[in-house]
C-alpha positions as CSV (number, residue, x, y, z in Angstrom):
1,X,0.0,0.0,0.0
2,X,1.5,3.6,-1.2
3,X,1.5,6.9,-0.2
4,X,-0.6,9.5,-2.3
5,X,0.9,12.7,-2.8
6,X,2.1,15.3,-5.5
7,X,4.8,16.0,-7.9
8,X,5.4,18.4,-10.6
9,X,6.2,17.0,-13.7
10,X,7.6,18.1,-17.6
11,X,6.8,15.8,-20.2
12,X,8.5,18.3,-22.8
13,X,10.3,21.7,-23.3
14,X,9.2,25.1,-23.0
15,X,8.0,28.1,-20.6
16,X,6.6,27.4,-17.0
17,X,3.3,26.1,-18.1
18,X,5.0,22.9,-19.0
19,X,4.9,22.1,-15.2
20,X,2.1,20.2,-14.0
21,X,1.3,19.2,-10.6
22,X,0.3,16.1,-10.9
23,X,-1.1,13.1,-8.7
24,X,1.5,10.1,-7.7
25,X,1.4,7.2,-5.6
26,X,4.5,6.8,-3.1
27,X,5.4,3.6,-2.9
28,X,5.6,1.9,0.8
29,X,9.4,1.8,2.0
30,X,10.5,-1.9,1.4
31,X,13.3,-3.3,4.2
32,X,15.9,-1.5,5.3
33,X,14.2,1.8,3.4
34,X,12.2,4.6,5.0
35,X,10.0,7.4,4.0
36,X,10.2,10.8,4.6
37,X,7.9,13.8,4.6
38,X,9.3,16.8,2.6
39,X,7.6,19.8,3.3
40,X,9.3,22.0,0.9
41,X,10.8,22.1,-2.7
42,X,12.6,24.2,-5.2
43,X,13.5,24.4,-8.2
44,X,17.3,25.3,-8.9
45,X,18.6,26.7,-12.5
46,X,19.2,23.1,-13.8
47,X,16.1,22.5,-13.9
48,X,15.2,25.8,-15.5
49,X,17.8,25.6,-18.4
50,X,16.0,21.6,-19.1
51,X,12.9,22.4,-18.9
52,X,13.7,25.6,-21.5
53,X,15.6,23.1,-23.8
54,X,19.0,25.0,-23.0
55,X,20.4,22.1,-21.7
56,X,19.5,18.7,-22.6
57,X,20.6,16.9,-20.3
58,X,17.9,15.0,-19.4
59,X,15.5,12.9,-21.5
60,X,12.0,14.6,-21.3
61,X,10.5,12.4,-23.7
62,X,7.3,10.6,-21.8
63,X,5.8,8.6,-20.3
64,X,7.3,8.2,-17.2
65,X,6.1,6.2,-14.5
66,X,7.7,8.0,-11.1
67,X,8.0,7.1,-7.8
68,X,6.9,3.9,-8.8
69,X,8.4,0.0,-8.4
């Protein structure tokens, strides 16, 4: 049994509206493995310059299944 929560995700290039906050389902910590709680998240230039196609240094081709096992 998971955990439901939120992530933003990009699927493709371009300006801001390429974010979307999407629902996910955390999966439960296995053995050995915890969960934690984050109460806050940013966004540093990295992801910026991907999600603007500058850099392409990560694969934004879709679709992704995340946080899943």
């Amino acid at each position: 049994m998971g955990t439901a929560s939120e992530a933003i995700v990009i699927r493709g290039y371009g300006a801001q509206d390429v974010m979307k906050l999407v629902p996910v389902e955390v999966a439960s910590p296995l053995a050995g493995e915890l969960l934690m709680h984050q109460h806050a998240a940013s966004v540093n230039f990295h992801d910026i310059y991907v999600r603007s196609g500058s850099y392409r240094t990560l694969d934004l081709q879709g679709p992704w299944a995340p946080l899943q096992r």
